[in-house]
N, CA, C and O atoms as a Tinker XYZ file with bonds, in Angstrom:
   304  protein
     1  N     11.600000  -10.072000    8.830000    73     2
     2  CA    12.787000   -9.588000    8.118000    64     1     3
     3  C     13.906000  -10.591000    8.343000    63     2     4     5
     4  O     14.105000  -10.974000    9.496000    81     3
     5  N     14.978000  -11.248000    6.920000    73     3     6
     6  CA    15.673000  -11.768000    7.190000    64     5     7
     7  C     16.654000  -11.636000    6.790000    63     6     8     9
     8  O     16.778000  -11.618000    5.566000    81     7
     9  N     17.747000  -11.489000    7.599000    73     7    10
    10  CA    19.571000  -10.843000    7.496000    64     9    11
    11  C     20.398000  -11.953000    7.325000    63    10    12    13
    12  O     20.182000  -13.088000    7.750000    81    11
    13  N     21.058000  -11.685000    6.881000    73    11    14
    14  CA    22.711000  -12.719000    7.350000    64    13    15
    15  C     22.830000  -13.191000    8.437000    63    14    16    17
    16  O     22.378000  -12.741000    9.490000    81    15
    17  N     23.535000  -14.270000    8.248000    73    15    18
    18  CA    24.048000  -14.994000    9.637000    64    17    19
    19  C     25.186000  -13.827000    9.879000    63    18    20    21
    20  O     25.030000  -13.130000   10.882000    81    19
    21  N     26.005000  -13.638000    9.266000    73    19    22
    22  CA    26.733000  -12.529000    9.647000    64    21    23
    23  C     26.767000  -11.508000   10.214000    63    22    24    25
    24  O     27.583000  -11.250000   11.099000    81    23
    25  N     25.604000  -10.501000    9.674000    73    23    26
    26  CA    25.068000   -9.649000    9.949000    64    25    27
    27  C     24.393000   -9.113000   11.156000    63    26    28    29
    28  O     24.214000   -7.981000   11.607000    81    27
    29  N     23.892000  -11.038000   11.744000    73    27    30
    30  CA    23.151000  -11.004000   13.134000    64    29    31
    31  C     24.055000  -11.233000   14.219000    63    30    32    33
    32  O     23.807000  -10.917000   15.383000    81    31
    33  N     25.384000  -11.933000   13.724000    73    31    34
    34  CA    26.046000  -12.530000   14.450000    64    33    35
    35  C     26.801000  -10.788000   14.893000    63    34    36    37
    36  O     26.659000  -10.443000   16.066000    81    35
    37  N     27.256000  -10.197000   14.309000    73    35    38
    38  CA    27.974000   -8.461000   14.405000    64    37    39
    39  C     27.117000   -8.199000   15.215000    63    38    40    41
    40  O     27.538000   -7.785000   16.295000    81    39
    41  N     25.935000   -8.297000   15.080000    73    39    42
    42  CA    24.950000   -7.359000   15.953000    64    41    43
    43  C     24.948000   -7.498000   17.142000    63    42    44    45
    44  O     24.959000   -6.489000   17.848000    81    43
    45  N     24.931000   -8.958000   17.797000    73    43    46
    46  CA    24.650000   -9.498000   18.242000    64    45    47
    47  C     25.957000   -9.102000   19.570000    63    46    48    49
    48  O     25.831000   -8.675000   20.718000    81    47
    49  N     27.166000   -9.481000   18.756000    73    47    50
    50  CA    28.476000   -9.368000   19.625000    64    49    51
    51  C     28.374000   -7.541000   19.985000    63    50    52    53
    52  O     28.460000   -6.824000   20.982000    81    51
    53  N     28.215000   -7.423000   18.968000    73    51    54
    54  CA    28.314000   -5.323000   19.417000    64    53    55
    55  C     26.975000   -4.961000   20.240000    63    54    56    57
    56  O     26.673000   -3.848000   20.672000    81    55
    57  N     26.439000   -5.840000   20.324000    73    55    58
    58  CA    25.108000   -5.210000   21.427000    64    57    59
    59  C     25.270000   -5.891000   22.676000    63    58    60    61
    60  O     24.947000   -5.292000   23.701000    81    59
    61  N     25.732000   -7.074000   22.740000    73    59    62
    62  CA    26.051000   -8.083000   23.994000    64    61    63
    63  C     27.772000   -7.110000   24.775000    63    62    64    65
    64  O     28.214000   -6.990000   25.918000    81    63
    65  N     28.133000   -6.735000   23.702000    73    63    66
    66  CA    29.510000   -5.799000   24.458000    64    65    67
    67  C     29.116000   -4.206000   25.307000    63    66    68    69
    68  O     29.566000   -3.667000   26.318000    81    67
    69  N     28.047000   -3.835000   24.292000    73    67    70
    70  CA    27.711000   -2.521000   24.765000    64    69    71
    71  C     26.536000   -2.868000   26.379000    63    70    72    73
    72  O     26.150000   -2.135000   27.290000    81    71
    73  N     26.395000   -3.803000   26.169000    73    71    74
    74  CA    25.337000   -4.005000   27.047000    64    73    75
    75  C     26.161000   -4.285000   28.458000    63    74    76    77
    76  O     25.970000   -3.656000   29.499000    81    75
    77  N     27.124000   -5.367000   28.275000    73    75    78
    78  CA    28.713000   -5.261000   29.342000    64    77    79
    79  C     29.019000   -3.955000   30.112000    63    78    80    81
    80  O     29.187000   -3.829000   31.325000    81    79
    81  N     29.059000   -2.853000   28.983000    73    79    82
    82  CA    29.785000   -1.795000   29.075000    64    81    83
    83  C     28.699000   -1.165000   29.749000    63    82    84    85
    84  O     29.211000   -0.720000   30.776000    81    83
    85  N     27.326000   -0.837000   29.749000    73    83    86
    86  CA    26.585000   -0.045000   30.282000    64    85    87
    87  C     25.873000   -0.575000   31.680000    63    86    88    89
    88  O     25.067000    0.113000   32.307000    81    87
    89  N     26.182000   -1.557000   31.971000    73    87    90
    90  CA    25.875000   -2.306000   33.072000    64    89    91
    91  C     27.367000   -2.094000   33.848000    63    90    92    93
    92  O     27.700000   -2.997000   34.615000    81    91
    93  N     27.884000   -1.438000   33.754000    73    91    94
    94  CA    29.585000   -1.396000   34.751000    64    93    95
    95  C     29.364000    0.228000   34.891000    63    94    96    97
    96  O     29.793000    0.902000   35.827000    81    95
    97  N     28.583000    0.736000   33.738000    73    95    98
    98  CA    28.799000    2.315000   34.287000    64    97    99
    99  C     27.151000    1.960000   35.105000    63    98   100   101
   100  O     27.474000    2.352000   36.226000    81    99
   101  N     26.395000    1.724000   35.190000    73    99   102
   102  CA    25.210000    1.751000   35.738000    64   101   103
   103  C     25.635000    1.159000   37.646000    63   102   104   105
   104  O     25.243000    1.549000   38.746000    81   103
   105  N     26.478000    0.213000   37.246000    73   103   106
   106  CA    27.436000   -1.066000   38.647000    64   105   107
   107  C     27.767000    0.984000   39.539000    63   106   108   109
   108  O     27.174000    1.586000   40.435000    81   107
   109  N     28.794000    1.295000   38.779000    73   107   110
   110  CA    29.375000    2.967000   39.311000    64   109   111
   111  C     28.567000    3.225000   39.661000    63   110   112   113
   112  O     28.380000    3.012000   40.859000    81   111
   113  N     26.997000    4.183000   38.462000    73   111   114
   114  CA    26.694000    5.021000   39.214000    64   113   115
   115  C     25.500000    4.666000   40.230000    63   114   116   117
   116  O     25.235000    5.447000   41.143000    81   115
   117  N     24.841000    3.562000   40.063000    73   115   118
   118  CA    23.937000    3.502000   41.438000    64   117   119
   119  C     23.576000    2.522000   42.457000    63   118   120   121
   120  O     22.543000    2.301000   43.090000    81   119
   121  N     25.627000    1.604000   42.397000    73   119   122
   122  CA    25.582000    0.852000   43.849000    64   121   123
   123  C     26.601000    1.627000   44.177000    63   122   124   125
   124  O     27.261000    0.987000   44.996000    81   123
   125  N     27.127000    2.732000   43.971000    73   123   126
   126  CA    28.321000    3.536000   44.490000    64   125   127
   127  C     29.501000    2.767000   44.403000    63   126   128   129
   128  O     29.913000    2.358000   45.488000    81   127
   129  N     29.957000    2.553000   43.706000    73   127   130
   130  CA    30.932000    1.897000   43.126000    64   129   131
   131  C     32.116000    3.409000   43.702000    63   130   132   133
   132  O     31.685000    4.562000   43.665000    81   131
   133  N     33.354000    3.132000   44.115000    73   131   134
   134  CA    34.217000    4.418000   43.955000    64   133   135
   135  C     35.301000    4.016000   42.993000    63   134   136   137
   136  O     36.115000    3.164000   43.349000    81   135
   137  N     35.372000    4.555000   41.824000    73   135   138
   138  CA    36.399000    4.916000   41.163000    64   137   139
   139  C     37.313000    6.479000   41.301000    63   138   140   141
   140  O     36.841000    7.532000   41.729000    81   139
   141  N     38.919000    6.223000   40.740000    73   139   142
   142  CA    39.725000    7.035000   40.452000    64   141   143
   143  C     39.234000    7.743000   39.524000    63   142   144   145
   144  O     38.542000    7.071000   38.758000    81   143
   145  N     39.336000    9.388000   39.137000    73   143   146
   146  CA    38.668000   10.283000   38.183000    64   145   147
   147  C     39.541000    9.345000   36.752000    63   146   148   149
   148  O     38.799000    8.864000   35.896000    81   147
   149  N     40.431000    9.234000   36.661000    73   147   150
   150  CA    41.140000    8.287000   35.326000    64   149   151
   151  C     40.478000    7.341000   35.084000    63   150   152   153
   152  O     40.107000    7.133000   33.928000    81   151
   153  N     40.060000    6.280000   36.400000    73   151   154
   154  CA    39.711000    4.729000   35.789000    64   153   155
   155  C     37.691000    5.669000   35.348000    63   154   156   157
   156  O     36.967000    5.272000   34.435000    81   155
   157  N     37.385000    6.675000   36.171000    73   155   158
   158  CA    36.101000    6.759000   35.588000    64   157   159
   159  C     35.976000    7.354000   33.845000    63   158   160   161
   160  O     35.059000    7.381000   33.024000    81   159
   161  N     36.971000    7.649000   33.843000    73   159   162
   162  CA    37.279000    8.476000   32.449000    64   161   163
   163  C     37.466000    7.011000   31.367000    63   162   164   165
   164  O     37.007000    6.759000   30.253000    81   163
   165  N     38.128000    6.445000   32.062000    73   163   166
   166  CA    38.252000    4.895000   30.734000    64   165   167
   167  C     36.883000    4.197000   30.964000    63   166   168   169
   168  O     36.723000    3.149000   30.338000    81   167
   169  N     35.872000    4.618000   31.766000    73   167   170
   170  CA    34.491000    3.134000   31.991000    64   169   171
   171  C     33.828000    4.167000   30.869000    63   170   172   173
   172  O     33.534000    3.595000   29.820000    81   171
   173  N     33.545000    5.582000   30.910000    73   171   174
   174  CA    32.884000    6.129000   30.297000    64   173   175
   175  C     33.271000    5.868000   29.038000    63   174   176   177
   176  O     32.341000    5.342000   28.427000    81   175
   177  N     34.269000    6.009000   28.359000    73   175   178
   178  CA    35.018000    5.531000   27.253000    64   177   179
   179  C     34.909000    4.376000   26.474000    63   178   180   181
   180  O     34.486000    4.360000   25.318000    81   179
   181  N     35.333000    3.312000   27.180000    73   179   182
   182  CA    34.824000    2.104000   26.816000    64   181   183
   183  C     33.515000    1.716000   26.654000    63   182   184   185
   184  O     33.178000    0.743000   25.980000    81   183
   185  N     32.382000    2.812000   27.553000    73   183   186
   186  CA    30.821000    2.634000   27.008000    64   185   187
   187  C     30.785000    3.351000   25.478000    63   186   188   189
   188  O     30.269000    2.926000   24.445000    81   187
   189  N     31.409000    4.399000   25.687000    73   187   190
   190  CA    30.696000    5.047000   24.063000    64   189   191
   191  C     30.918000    4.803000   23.032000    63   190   192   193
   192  O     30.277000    4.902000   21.986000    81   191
   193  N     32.636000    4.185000   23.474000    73   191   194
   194  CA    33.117000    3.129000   21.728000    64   193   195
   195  C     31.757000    1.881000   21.961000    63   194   196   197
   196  O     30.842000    1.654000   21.169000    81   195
   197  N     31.971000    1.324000   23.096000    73   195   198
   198  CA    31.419000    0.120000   22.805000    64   197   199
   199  C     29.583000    0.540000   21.547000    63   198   200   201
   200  O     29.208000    0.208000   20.422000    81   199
   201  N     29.104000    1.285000   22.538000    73   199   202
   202  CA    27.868000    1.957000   21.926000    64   201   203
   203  C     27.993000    2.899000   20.749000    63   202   204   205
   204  O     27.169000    3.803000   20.885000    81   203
   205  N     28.704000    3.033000   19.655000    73   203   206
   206  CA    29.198000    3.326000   18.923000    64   205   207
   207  C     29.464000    2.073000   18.072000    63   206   208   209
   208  O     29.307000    2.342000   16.881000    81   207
   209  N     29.693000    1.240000   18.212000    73   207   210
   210  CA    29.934000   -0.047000   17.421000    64   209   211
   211  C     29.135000   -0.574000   17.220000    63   210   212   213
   212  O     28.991000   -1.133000   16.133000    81   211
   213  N     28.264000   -0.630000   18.181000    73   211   214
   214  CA    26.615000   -1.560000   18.208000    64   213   215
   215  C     25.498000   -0.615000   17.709000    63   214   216   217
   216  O     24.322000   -0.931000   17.527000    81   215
   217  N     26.138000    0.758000   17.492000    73   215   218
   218  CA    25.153000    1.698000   16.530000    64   217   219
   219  C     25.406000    1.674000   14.896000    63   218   220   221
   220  O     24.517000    1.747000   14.048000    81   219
   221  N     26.719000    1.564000   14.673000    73   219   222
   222  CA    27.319000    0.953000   13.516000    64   221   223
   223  C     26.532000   -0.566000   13.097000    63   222   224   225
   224  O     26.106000   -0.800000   11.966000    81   223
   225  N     26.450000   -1.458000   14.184000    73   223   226
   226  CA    26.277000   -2.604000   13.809000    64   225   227
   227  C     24.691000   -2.714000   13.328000    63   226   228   229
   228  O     24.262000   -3.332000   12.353000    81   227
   229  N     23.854000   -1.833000   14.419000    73   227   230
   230  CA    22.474000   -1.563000   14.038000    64   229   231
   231  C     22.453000   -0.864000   12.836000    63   230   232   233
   232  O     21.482000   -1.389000   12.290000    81   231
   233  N     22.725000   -0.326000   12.335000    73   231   234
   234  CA    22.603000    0.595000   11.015000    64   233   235
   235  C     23.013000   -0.388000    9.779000    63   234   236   237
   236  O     22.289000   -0.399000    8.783000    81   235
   237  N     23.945000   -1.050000    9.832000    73   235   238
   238  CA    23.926000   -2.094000    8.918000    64   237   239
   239  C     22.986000   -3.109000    8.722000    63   238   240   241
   240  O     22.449000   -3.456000    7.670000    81   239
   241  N     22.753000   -3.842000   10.624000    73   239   242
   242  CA    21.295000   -4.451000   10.018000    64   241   243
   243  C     20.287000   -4.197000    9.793000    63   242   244   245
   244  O     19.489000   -5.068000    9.448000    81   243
   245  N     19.882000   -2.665000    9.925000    73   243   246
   246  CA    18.595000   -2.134000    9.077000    64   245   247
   247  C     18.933000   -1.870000    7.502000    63   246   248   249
   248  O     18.184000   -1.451000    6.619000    81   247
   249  N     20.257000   -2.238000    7.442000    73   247   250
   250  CA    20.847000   -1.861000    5.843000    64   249   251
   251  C     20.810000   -0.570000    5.491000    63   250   252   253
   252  O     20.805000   -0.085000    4.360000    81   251
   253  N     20.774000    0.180000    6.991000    73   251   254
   254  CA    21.756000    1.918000    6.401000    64   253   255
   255  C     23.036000    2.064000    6.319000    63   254   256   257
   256  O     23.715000    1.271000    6.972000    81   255
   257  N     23.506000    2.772000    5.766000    73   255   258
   258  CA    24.787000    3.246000    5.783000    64   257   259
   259  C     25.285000    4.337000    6.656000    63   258   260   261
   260  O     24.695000    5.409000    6.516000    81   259
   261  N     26.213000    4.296000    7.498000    73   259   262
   262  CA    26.539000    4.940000    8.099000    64   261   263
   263  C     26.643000    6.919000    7.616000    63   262   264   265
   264  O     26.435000    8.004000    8.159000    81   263
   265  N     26.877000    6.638000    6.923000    73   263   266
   266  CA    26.330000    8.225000    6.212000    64   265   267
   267  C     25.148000    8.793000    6.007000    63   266   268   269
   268  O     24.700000    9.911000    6.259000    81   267
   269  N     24.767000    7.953000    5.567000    73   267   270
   270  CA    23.181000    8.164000    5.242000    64   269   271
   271  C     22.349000    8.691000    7.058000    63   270   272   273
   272  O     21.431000    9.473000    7.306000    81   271
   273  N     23.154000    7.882000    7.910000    73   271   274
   274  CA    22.301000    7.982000    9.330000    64   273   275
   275  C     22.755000    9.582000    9.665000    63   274   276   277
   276  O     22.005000   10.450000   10.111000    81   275
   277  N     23.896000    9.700000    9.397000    73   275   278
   278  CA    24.745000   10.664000    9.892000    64   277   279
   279  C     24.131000   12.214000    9.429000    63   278   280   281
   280  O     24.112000   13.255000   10.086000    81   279
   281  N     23.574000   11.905000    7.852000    73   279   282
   282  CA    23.031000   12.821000    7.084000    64   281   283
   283  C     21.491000   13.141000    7.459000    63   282   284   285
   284  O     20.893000   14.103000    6.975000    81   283
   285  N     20.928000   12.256000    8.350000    73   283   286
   286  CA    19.751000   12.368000    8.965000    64   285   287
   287  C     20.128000   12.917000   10.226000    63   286   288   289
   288  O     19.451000   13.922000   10.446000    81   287
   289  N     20.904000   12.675000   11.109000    73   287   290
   290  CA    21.075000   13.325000   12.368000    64   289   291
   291  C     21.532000   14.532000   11.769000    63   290   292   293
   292  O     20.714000   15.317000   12.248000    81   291
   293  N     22.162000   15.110000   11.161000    73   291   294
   294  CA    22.472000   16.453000   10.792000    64   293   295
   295  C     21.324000   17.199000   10.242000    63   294   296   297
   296  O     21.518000   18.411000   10.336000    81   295
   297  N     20.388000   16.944000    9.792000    73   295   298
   298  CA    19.037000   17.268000    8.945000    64   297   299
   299  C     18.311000   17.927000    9.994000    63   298   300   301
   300  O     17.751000   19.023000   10.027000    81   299
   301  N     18.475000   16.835000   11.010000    73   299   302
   302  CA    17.031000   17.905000   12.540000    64   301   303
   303  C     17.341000   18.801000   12.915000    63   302   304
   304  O     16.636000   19.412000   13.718000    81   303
């Protein structure tokens, strides 16, 4: 299958960010990291936008539309 340079390049940045983001909550929860209940409230945060963007970004490069996915998760 072949996409855009564009297309791979989005993906690419929104999966390399989410991947950042889930490796800092993973850093927390199992080298015991201690956070403030606030700063844990912004790591969680910053994972689900981040993973949220790179689910956006995946759905485009399978060439769904974000509705269309949305209309399938509502379907099950």
């Amino acid at each position: 299958m072949r996409v855009s340079e564009d297309l791979h390049s989005e993906y690419m940045t929104a999966y390399s960010a989410w991947l950042e983001r889930i490796e800092a909550v993973h850093k927390f929860f199992f080298e015991e990291s201690t956070l403030r209940p606030d700063k844990v409230k912004g790591l969680l945060n910053r994972e689900a936008n981040a993973k949220s963007k790179y689910d956006l970004a995946r759905l485009r490069l399978l060439g769904l539309d974000s509705n269309d996915a949305q209309q399938t998760t509502e379907n099950q």
